[in-house]
Structures are given as C-alpha cells and as structure tokens.
C-alpha positions in Angstrom: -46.9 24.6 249.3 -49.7 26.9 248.0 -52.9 25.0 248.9 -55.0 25.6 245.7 -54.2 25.8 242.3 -53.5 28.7 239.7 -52.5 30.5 236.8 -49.2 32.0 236.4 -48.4 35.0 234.2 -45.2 37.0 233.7 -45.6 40.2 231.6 -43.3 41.9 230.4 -44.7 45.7 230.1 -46.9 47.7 232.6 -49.3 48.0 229.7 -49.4 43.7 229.4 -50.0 43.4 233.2 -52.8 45.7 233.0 -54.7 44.2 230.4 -54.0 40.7 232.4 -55.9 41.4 234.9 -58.6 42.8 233.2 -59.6 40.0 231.6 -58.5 37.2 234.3 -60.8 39.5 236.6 -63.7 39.5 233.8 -63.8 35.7 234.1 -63.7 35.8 238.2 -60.3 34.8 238.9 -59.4 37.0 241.4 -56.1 37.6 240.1 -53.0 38.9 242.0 -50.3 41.3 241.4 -47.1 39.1 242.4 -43.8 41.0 243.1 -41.8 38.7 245.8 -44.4 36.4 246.8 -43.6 35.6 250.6 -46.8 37.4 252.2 -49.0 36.0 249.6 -47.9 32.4 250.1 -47.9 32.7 253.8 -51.2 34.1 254.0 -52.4 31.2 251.5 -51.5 28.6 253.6 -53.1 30.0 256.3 -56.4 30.2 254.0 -56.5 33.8 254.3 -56.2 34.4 250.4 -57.0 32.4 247.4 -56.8 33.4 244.0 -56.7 31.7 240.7 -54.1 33.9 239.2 -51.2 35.6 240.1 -49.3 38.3 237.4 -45.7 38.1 238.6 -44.2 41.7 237.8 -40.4 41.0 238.3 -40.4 40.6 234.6 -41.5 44.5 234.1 -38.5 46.3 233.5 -40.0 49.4 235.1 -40.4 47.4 238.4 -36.5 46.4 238.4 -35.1 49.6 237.9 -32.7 51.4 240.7 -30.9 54.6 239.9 -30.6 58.0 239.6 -32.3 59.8 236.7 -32.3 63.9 236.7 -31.7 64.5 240.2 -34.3 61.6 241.3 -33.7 57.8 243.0 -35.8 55.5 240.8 -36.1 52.3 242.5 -38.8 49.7 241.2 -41.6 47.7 243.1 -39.4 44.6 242.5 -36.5 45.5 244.0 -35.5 43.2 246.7 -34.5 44.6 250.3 -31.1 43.1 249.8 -31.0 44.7 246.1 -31.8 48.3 248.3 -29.7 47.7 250.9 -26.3 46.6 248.8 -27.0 49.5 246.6 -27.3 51.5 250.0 -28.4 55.1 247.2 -30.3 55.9 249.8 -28.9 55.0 253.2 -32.0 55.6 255.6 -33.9 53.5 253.2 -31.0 50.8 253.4 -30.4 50.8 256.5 -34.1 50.3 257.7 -34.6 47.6 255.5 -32.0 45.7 256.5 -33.9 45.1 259.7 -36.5 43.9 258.3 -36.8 40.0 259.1 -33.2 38.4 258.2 -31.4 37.8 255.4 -32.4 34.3 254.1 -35.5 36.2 253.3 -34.2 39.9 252.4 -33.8 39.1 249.1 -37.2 37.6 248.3 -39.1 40.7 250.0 -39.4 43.1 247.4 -40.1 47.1 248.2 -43.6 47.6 246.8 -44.5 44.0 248.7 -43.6 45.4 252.0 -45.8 48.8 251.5 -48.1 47.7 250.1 -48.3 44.2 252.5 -50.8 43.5 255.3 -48.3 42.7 258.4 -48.7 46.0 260.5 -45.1 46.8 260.5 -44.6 47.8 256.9 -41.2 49.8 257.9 -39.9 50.8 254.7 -42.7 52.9 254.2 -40.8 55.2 256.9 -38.3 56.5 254.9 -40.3 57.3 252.3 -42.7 58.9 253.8 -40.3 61.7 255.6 -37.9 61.9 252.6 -41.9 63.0 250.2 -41.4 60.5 248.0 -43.4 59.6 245.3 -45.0 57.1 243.8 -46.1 55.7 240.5 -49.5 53.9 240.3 -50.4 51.7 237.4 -54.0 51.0 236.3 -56.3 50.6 233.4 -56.3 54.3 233.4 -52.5 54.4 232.6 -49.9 55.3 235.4 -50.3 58.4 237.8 -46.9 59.8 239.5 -48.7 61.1 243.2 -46.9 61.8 246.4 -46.6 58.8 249.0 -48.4 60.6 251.8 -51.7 61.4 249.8 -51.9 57.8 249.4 -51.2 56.2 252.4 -53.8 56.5 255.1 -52.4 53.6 257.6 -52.3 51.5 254.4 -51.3 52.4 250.3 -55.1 53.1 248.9 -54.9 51.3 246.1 -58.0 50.4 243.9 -58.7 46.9 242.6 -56.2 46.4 239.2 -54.0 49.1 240.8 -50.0 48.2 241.6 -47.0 50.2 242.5 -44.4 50.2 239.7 -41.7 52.4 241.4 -41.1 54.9 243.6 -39.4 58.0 243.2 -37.2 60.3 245.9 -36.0 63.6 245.3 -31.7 63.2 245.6 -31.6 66.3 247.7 -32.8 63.5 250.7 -30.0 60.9 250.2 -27.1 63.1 252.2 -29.1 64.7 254.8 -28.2 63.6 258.4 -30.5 61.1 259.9 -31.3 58.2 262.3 -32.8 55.4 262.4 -33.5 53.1 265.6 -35.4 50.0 266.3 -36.2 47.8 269.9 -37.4 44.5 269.6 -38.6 42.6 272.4 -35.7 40.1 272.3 -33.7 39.6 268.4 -32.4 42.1 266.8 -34.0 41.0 263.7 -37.8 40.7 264.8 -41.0 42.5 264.6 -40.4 46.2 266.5 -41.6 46.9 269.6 -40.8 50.6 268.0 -38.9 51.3 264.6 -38.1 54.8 263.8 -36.6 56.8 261.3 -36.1 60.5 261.1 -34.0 62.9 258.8 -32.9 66.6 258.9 -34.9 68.1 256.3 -34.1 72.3 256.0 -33.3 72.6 259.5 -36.6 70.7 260.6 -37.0 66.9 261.8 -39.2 65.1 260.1 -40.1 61.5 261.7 -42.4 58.6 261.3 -43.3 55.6 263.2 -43.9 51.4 262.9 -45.1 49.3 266.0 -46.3 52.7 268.1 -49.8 52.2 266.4 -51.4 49.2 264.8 -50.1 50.8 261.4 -46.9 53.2 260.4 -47.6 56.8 260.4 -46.1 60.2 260.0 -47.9 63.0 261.9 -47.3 66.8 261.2 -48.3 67.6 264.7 -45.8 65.1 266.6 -43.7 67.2 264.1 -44.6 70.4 265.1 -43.8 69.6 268.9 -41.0 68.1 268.1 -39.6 71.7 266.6 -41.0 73.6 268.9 -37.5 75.5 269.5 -39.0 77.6 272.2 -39.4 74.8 274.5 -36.8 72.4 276.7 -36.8 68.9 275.0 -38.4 67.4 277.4 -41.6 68.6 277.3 -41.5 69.1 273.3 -40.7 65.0 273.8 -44.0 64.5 276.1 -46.2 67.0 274.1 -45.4 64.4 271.1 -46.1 61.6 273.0 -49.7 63.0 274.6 -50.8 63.9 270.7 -50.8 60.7 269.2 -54.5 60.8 268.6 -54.8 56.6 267.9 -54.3 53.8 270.8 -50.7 53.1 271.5 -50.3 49.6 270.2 -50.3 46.8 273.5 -49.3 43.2 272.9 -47.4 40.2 274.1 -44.4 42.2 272.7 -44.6 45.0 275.3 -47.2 47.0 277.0 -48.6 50.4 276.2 -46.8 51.9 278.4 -44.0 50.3 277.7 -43.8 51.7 274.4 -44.5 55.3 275.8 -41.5 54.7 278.0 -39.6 53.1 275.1 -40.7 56.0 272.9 -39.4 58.8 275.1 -35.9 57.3 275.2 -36.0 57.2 271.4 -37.1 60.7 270.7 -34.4 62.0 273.3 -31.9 59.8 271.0 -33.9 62.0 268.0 -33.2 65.6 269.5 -29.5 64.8 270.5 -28.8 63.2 267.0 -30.8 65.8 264.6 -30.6 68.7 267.1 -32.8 70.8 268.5 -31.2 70.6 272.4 -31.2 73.4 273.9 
C-alpha cells in the first residue's frame, strides 16, 4: 500500500504524457513518469518519494513496442524483463535480465524502470551500453534519438519532464559472440557481488560492469588493457583492474578485495570466451 494519495493518468501518445506533466507540475504536484511501478512503490513506503501524480506510460504504444525495423531492435520503455527475455531478439540483453531479481517480479520490471531506477545495480544497462545503443528521450521539446553512453554518467541524465520511450540497437550486435556472468554472495537470483557482460564487437571486447562500483560503467581504458594483444593476459587482466579510477564497491556482500579477486577470475573467463589468449 502506497502511503499517500494521488492522481492517476494513462496517456495514450508521447505528445499527451508530455503536456500531463506540464501542467500537473504547474500546479505542484510533483508528478511521475510510471512504467512498472515496483521501485516507485517500494521507495514510497519507505517515505523516500511522494508525489501526487503518477502518468503511467504502458498505455503509449511507442513504449510497448519490440522488433526489428530497418536493420534496428526497437524495444520500448515498457517492456517487461520477462517480455525481453521470452522474445530473447537480443540474447545478451535476455539473458542478463533474466537475472535480475526472480520471476514473480520479472514481468512487472519494465526496461526503461531498471535504467533509469535508483538501486545501484541497474544491469540491463550493460548490454546496452557495449552493444551503442541508443536512446529516445521524450520532453516538452519533442523526442531526441542520442546514443546511451553520452547520457549515462553513473546514472541516465535526464531533465525534469524527461522519460525514455525506447531504445534502439543496431542488429549487427544481436549475433556477435558474447558472455555474460554474474556472482552473488549466496542465490543465484540476488543483488551481484559482480555482473558482467561483454561482446565481440570487430575483433575487439567491449565490457561493462554492475556491483564493481557503486554504479554500472563502461570504461574505454579497462577496454584498451583488455586488447592490449601485445601483452600475456595476465597482466592485460591486472592493468584493468589497477585503472578503475572510482573505489571498488565494499559491503556486507563481499569485500573490496574480494571483488578484485572475484573480478580477476571473471575477466580470465572474458579472454578465454572472446579471445585474445595468447
């Protein structure tokens, strides 16, 4: 139970949710973009957001679709993480989101809710990320098609009125080998200790992180060690590791250096996976 009251609107174009907000935020009601609705009604009951308002956009077609259109994957802000995951179009994507929390509440996550959440995890965002995917922004300003990584600074930046209608990924990353791995402290299904994914992408690994730092990254100079061809994989591994410039994420999950340790395994798993032994 939501403790506090609201209003509830559906729209049913981008265009109608914009001009929703704009005036329920003229009057001071703090409205919220609503696509599955689990973060925002755990965080209520903890009293760590209150609104008066919440725009619910599962009923924007735009934020439902999933498919390929002229070479691209299309797949909506409202798409559930079951929905991704049974349409498995993109199987890095599926795959990684079928780890995220179980599957009594897989189908109420939606995509755009988990990148755009506040839990530090965010792991869809991974795939994503390495496969330069895009993403369309709706505002009073109208929509904006920018790539995912000029966006996302340890978070999405998006501006008050601002939500995620879809994202988009280029079809050449749907049959590329890849790998994804996650270690939990104890479940299988649980928060990571580390989740990783990484893809092949023209003969070079790309690779970004959840639960190393106290946010998901990708970093072009892990990247460069990591395809550093010139050097034994060992030390292209620990030059990785020694350049991650933010402190490694410690917690009653595991240590520091735990996850260093835990990290080094998963890289070697990487490198024998994606190549690049030598």
């Amino acid at each position: 139970m939501i403790p506090f009251d609201f209003e509830y609107y559906k729209p049913e174009t981008v265009e109608e949710a914009i001009q929703i907000y704009t005036e329920l935020n003229g009057k001071g009601k703090k409205p919220l973009y609503y696509g599955g609705g689990t973060e925002i009604i755990s965080m209520s009951r903890a009293h760590n957001v209150y609104t008066e308002a919440v725009i619910d956009i599962k009923g924007i077609s735009e934020c439902n679709v999933q498919g390929l259109r002229d070479n691209k994957l299309i797949i909506g802000s409202a798409v559930t993480l079951t929905q991704i995951a049974e349409a498995n179009l993109f199987p890095l994507l599926g795959l990684t989101v079928q780890r995220i929390a179980d599957h009594t509440i897989q189908d109420k996550i939606t995509l755009g809710g988990n990148i755009a959440g506040t839990i530090i995890y965010r792991e869809a965002v991974l795939p994503l990320l390495i496969s330069n995917s895009e993403v369309v922004i709706a505002s009073s300003k109208g929509k904006k098609q920018i790539l995912l990584k000029d966006i996302f600074d340890k978070r999405i930046k998006l501006s008050d009125g601002e939500f995620i209608v879809n994202v988009i990924v280029d079809s050449s990353f749907l049959s590329v080998p890849y790998l994804h791995a996650k270690r939990t402290k104890s479940d299988k299904i649980d928060y990571p200790l580390i989740t990783l994914a990484a893809l092949k992408d023209n003969n070079r690994i790309n690779i970004a992180f959840s639960g190393v730092c106290s946010y998901p990254f990708r970093s072009s100079s892990i990247e460069d060690y990591l395809n550093d061809y010139s050097l034994q994989n060992n030390i292209r591994i620990n030059n990785a590791i020694g350049n991650i410039t933010e402190p490694i994420l410690s917690d009653l999950s595991g240590s520091a250096d735990f996850r260093k340790f835990m990290l080094q395994r998963m890289l070697t798993e990487v490198l024998e996976k994606l190549g690049g032994t030598n």
